[in-house]
C-alpha positions in Angstrom: 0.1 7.7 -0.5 1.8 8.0 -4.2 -0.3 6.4 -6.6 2.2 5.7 -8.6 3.9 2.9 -7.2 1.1 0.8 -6.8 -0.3 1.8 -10.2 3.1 2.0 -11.6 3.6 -2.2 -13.0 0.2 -2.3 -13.8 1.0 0.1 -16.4 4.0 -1.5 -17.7 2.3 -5.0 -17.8 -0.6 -3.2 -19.9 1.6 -1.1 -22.6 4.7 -3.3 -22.8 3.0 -7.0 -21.5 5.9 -7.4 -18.7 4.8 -9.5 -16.3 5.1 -9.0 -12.9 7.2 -12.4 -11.0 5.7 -13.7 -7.9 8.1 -12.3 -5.8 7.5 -8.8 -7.2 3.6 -9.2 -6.4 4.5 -10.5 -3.1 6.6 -7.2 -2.0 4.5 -4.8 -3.7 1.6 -6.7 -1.7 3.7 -6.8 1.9 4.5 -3.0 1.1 0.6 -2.2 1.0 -0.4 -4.2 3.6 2.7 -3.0 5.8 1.0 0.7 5.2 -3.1 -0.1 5.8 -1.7 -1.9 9.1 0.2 1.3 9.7 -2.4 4.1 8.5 -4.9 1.7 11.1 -2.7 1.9 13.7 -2.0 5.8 13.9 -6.1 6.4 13.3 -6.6 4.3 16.6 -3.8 6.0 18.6 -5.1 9.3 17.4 -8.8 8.6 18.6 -7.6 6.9 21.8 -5.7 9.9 22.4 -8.6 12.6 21.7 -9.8 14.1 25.4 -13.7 13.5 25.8 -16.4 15.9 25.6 
């Protein structure tokens, strides 16, 4: 996952003092819950998939 687009308005809030709307906290926080649900989902495919020992 690129860093930077998480990390990315935190920045510019701290140098510059441009804060962030609601709305833009609310998409950058349905983007990374969007991609933990995804990341989740593939690990327990993955493992489901794995032939036993």
């Amino acid at each position: 996952m690129l860093l930077e687009i998480f990390l990315g308005p935190l920045f510019v809030y701290l140098a510059l003092g441009d804060k962030p709307s609601n709305m833009d906290i609310l998409g950058g926080l349905l983007v990374l819950v969007t991609l933990t649900l995804h990341t989740l989902w593939k690990l327990h495919l993955t493992r489901r998939q794995r032939p036993l020992k």
